[in-house]
N, CA and C atoms as a LAMMPS dump frame, in Angstrom:
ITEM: TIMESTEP
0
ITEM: NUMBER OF ATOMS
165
ITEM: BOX BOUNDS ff ff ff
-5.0000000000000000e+02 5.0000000000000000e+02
-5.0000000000000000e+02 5.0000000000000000e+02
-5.0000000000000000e+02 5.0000000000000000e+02
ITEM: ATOMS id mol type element x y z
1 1 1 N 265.508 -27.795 -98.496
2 1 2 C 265.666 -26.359 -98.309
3 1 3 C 265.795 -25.7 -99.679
4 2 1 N 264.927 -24.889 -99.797
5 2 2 C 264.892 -24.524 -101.605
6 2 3 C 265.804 -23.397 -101.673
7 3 1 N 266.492 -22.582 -100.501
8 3 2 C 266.81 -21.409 -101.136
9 3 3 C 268.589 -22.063 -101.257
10 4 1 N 268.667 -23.441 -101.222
11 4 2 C 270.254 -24.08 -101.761
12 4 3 C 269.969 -24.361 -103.239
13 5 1 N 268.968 -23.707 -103.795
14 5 2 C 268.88 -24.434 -105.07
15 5 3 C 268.931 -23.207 -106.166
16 6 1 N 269.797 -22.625 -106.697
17 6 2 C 270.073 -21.135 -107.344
18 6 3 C 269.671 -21.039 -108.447
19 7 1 N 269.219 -22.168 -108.919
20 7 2 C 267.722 -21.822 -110.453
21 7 3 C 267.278 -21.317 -110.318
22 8 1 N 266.244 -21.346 -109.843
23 8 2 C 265.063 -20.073 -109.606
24 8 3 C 264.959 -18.804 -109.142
25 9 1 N 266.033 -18.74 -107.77
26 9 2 C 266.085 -17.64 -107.309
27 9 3 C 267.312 -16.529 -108.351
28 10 1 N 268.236 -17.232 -109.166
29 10 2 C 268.593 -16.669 -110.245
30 10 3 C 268.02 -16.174 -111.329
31 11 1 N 267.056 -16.789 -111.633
32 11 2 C 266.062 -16.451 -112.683
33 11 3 C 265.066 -15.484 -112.114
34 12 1 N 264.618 -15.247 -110.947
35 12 2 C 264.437 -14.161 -110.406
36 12 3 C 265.318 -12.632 -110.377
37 13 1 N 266.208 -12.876 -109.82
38 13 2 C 267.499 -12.019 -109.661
39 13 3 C 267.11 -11.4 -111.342
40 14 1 N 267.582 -12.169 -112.263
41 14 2 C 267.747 -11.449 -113.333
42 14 3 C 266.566 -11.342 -114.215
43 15 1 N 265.38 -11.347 -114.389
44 15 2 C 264.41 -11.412 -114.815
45 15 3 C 263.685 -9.528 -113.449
46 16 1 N 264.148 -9.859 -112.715
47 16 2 C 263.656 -8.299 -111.783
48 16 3 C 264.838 -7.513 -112.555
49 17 1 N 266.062 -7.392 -112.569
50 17 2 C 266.773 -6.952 -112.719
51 17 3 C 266.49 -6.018 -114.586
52 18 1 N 266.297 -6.841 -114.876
53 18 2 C 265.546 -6.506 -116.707
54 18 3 C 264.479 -6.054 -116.565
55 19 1 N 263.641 -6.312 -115.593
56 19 2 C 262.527 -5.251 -115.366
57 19 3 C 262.567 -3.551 -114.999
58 20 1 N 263.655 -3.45 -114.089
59 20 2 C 264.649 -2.382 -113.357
60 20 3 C 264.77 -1.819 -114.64
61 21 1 N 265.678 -2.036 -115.394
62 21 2 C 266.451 -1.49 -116.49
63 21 3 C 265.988 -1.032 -117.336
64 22 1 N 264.78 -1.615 -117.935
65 22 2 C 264.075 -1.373 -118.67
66 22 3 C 262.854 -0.2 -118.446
67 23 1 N 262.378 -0.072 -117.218
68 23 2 C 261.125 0.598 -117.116
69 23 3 C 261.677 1.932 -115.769
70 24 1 N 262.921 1.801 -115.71
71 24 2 C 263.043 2.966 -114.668
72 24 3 C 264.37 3.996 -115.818
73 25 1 N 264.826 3.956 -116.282
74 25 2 C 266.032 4.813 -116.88
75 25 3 C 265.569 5.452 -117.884
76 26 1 N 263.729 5.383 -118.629
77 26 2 C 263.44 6.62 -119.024
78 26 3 C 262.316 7.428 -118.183
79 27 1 N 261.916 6.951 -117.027
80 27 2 C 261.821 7.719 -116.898
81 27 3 C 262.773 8.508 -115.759
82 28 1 N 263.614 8.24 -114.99
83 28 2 C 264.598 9.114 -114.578
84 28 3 C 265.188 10.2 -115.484
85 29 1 N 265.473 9.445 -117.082
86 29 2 C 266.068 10.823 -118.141
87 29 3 C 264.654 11.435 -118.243
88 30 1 N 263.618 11.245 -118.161
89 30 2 C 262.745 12.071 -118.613
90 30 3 C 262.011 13.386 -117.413
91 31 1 N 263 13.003 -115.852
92 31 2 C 262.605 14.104 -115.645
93 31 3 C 263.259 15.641 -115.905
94 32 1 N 262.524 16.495 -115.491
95 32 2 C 262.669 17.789 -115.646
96 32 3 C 263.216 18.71 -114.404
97 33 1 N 263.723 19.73 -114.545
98 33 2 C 263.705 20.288 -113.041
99 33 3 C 262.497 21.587 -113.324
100 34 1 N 261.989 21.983 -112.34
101 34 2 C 260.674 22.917 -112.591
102 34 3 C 261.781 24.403 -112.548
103 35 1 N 262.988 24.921 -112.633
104 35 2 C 263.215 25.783 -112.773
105 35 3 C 264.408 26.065 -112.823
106 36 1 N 264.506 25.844 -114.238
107 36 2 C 266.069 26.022 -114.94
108 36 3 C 267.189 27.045 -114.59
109 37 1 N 268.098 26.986 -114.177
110 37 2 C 269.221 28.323 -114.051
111 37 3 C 269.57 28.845 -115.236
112 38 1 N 269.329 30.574 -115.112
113 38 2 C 269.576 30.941 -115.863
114 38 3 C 271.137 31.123 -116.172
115 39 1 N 271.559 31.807 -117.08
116 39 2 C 273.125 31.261 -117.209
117 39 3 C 273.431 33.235 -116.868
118 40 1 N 274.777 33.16 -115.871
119 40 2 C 275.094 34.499 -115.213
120 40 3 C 276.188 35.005 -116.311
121 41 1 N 276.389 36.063 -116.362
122 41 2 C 277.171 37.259 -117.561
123 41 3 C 278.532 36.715 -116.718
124 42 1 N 279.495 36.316 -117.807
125 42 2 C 280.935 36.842 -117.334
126 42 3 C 281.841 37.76 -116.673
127 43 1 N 280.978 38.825 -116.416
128 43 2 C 281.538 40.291 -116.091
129 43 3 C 281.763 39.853 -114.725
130 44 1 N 282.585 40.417 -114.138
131 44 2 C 282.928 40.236 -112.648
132 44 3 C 282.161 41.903 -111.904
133 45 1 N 281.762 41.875 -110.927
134 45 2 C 280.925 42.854 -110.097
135 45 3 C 282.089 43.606 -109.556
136 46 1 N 281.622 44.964 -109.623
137 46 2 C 282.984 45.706 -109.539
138 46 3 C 282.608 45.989 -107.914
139 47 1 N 283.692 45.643 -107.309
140 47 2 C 283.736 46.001 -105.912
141 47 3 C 284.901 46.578 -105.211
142 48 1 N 284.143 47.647 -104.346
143 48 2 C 285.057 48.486 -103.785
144 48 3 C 285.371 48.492 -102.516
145 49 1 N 286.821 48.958 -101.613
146 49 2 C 286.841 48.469 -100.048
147 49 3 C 286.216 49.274 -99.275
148 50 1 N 285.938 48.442 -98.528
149 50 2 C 285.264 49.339 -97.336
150 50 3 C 285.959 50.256 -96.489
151 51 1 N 285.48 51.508 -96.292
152 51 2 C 285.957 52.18 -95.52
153 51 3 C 285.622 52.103 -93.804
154 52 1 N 286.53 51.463 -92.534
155 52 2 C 286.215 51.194 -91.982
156 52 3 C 286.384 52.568 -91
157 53 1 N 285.512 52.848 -90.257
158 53 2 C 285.369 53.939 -89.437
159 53 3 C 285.796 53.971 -87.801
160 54 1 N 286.512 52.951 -87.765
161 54 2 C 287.378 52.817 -86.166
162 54 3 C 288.985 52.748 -86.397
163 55 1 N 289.713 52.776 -87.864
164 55 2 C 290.813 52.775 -88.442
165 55 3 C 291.023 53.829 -88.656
């Protein structure tokens, strides 16, 4: 039964694993988002109460 024998399938394991690492984490940093947020003013929006018309 070969899969009692953890040479190979170790050397698998980590030989994929260095493949992973290597060829996926630039390009994940290298994506982009297609539409940046712009950055909102500090000012707070001046708001006033409502006048309710059954009060």
């Amino acid at each position: 039964m070969p899969q009692l024998n953890p040479s190979p399938w170790f050397a698998i394991l980590v030989f994929s694993w260095l493949v992973f690492l290597t060829v996926l984490p630039p390009k994940v940093m290298a994506h982009t988002f297609p539409n940046d947020p712009s950055p909102q003013s500090t000012e707070k929006p001046k708001t006033e109460s409502w006048t309710w018309p059954w009060h």
